[in-house]
N, C-alpha and C positions, 0 to 999 in steps of 0.2 A: 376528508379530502387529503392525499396524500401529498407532498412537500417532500424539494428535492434541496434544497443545502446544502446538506452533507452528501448526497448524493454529486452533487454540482464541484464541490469543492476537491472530493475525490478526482471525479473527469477532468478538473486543471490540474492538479498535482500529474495526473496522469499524461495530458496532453504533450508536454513537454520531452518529456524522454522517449515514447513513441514517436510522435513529428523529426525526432533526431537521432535516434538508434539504428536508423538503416543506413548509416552512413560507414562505408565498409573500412577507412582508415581507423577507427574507435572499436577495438577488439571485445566490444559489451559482449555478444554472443557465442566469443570463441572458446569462453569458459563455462558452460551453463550449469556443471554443476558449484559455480558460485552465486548462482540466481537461486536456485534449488536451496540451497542450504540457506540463501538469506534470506527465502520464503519459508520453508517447509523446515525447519527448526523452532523458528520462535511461534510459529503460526499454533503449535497444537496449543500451546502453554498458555500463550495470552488469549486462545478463543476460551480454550480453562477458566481463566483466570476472569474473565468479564462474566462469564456465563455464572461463575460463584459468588462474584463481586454485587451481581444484581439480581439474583435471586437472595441474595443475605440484607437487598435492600442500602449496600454502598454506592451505590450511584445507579443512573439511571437515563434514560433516554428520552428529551425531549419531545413529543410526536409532531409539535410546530416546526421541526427540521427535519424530519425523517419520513421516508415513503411509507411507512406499515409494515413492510414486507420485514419477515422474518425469518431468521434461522436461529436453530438453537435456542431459543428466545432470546435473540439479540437482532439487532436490527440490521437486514441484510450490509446496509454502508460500513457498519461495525465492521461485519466478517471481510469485507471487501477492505478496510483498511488496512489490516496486516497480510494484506498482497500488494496494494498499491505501493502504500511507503516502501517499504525493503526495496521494490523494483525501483523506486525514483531515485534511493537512498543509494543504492550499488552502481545506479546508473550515474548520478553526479558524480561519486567517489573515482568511478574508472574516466569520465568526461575529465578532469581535475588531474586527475593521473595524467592522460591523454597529453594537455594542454600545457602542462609543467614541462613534459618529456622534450615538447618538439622546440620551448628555447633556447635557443644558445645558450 
């Protein structure tokens, strides 16, 4: 039986900065290749880096919190984490920026 957790916990990390990103004074979008780079640089390394980590037997994946569903032999949520965060992670950093800016 597949088990969504990690799955679940993603989609709130996620929910957030989607629900509030279309909001067109918050210039998230106006840069995208800083979405790009904050995804698709670290993204090759660390899917590397997990997929070495747990074929050498350093850690490993619970199946009580994860769906089955694989890539790479990592667990789809894995792969999906290092797109999630950097997007939540860039999206706070500019929301923070944003909100600093407009007080007096």
């Amino acid at each position: 039986m597949a088990n969504y957790e990690y799955f679940i916990v993603l989609a709130l990390t996620l929910a957030g900065p989607l629900a509030l990103s279309g909001s067109r004074e918050l210039s998230f979008y106006r840069r995208p290749l800083r979405l790009v780079a904050a995804i698709g640089l670290p993204f090759p390394l660390f899917i590397l880096w997990d997929v070495a980590a747990t074929a050498r037997g350093h850690w490993n994946f619970n199946p009580d919190y994860i769906t089955g569903l694989m890539l790479y032999n990592l667990p789809v949520e894995e792969v999906l984490f290092f797109v999630v965060v950097p997007f939540a992670a860039l999206f706070t950093w500019e929301s923070v920026k944003f909100f600093f800016r407009r007080k007096p």
